[in-house]
N, C-alpha and C positions, 0 to 999 in steps of 0.2 A: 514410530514414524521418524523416518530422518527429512531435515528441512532442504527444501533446494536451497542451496549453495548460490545463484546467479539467479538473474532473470532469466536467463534463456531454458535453466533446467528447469523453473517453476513452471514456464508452461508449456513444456514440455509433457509435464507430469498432469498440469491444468487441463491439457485436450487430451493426455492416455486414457483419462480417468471420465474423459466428457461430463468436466466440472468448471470450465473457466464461464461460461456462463452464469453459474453460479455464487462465482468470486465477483465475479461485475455485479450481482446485483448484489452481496455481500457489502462491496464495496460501497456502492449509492447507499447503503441502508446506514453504514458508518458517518459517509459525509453528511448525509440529512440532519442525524444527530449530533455531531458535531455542527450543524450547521455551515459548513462549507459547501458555498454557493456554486456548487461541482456535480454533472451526473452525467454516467454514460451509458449510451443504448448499449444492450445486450450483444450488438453483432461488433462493437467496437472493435479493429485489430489490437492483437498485442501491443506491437508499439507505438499505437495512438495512446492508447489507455498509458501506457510507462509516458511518453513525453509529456503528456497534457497532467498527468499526477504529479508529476515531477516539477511542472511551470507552477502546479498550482504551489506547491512547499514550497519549492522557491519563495514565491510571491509572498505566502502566510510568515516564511521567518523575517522576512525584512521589511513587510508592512503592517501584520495582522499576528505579532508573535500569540497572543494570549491565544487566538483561534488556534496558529499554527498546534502549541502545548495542549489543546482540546481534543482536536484532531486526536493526538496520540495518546491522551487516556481515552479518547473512546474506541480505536483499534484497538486498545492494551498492548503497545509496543512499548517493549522491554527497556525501563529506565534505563537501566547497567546499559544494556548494547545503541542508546542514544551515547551516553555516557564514551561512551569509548573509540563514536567517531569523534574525526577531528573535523574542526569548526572553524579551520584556516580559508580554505576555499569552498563556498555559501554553492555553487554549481556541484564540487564533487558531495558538501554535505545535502543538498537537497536529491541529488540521485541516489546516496545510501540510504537516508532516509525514504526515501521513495519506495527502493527495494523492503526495505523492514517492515512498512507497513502492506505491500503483496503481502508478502511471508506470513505477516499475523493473521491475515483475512486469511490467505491458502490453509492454514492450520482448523483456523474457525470451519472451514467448509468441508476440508477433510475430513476433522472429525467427526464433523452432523453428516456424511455421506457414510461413513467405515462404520457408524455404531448405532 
């Protein structure tokens, strides 16, 4: 499997494959356990779901860091590649990190679809 690259190629691939429904409720099943006070209907558009994930990081790194660090062990998004954005501008890190945690859940769902 190679990973999208962008948002826009993930669900691209998310509706080739008539799975983004799947990553939505992927996703809710992540923030419940993590407990982030976040859920979105199934018919959600794409870029509701990226803004509103993205308000939500935002919000957990500069109010609720402990949740925010929860959040991302329980997607299992990759220490190293938090690690390796930059942490200068809190809007561009809350959009990368946004995208990384897509990425983990699209992986999660792929695989439960492909095997």
């Amino acid at each position: 499997m190679t990973l999208p690259s962008n948002f826009d190629d993930l669900i691209i691939e998310a509706n080739r494959l008539r799975l983004y429904k799947k990553l939505v409720v992927q996703l809710n099943k992540d923030l419940l356990l993590a407990n982030v006070d976040l859920e979105f209907d199934k018919e959600t558009l794409p870029t509701s779901l990226k803004l509103v994930l993205q308000e939500t990081v935002f919000y957990l790194i500069q109010n609720k860091f402990s949740d925010y660090l929860n959040l991302l062990y329980q997607v299992d998004v990759s220490e190293n590649k938090i690690r390796s954005l930059d942490g200068d501008d809190l809007v561009k890190l809350s959009e990368d990190v946004t995208f990384l945690i897509l990425q983990r859940e699209w992986q999660k769902v792929w695989y439960r679809a492909t095997n």
